[in-house]
N, C-alpha and C positions, 0 to 999 in steps of 0.2 A: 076348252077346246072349241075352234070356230073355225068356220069353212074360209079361204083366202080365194078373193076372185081378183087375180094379175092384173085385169084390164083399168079396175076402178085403182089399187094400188100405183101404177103406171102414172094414174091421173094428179096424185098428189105431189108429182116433183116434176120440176122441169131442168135440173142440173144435169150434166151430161159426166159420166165419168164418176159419180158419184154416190156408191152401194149404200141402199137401205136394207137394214134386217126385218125380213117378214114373221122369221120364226126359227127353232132349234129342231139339230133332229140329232141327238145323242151328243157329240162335242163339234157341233159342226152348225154354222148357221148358212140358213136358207137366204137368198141377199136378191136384189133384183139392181141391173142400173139402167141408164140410156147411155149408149155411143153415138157419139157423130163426130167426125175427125178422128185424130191419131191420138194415142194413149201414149206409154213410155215402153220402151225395151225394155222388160227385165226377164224375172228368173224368181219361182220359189224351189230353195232347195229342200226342203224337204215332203213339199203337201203336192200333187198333183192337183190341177183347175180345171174345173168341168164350166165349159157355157152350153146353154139351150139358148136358140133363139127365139124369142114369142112372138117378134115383129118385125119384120125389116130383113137385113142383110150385116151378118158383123163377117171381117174377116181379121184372118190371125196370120201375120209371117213370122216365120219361122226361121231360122238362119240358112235350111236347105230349098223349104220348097214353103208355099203360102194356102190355107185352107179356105172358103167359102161356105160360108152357111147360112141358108136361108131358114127364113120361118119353119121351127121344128125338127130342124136338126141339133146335134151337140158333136163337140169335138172335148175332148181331154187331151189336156195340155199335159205331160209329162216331168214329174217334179225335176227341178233342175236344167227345163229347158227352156234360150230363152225365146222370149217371144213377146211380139208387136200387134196388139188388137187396133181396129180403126173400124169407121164405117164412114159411108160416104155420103148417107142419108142417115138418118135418126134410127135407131135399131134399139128393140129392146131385152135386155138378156136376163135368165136368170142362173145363179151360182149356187154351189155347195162348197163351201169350205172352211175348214175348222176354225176355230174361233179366234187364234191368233193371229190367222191370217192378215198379213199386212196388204193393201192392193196393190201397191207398185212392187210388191216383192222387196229383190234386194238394191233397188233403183228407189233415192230421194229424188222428188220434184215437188210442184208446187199439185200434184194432182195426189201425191199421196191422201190419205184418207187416216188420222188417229181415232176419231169419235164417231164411230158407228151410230146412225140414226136409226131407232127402230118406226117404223110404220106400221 
């Protein structure tokens, strides 16, 4: 067991779009990435997505209305709903979610993610 401090983690990747595993918390990993620009439209159907933000500004559209969050807030995304993350400056987020979790959901692209990097 060892204490994780975001800012130095943060320091070790510069990939945008791109979740590292920080650690486990029951069936579910801990993930951090960076955004800047646009992500891909999808949808998980069955896992609801939590982001915090720890730096920047991430936003999420949504197919009705579009969310904003700055440093320190979280939105959950609702399983099944879809939705478009972006940022317009360099943002950096961190995730909860189960282990299977695919990133793009149920959307292939070239931003998909198979092999989990732990840091």
């Amino acid at each position: 067991m060892n204490k994780v401090n975001l800012k130095e983690k943060f320091r070790l990747f510069n990939a945008y779009w791109t979740p590292k595993i920080l650690g486990e918390v029951n069936n579910s990993y801990v993930k951090i990435f960076k955004a800047k620009g646009e992500f891909v439209w999808h949808r998980h159907e069955h896992e609801d997505e939590f982001f915090l933000v720890v730096y920047g500004q991430l936003n999420i559209k949504l197919r009705d209305k579009e969310i904003h969050l700055k440093e320190g807030e979280f939105f959950i995304v609702p399983r099944g709903v879809d939705h478009l993350p972006y940022a317009n400056e360099e943002a950096h987020v961190l995730l909860f979610e189960p282990k299977e979790v695919v990133n793009t959901g149920n959307a292939v692209s070239e931003k998909t993610v198979k092999d989990l990097e732990w840091l």
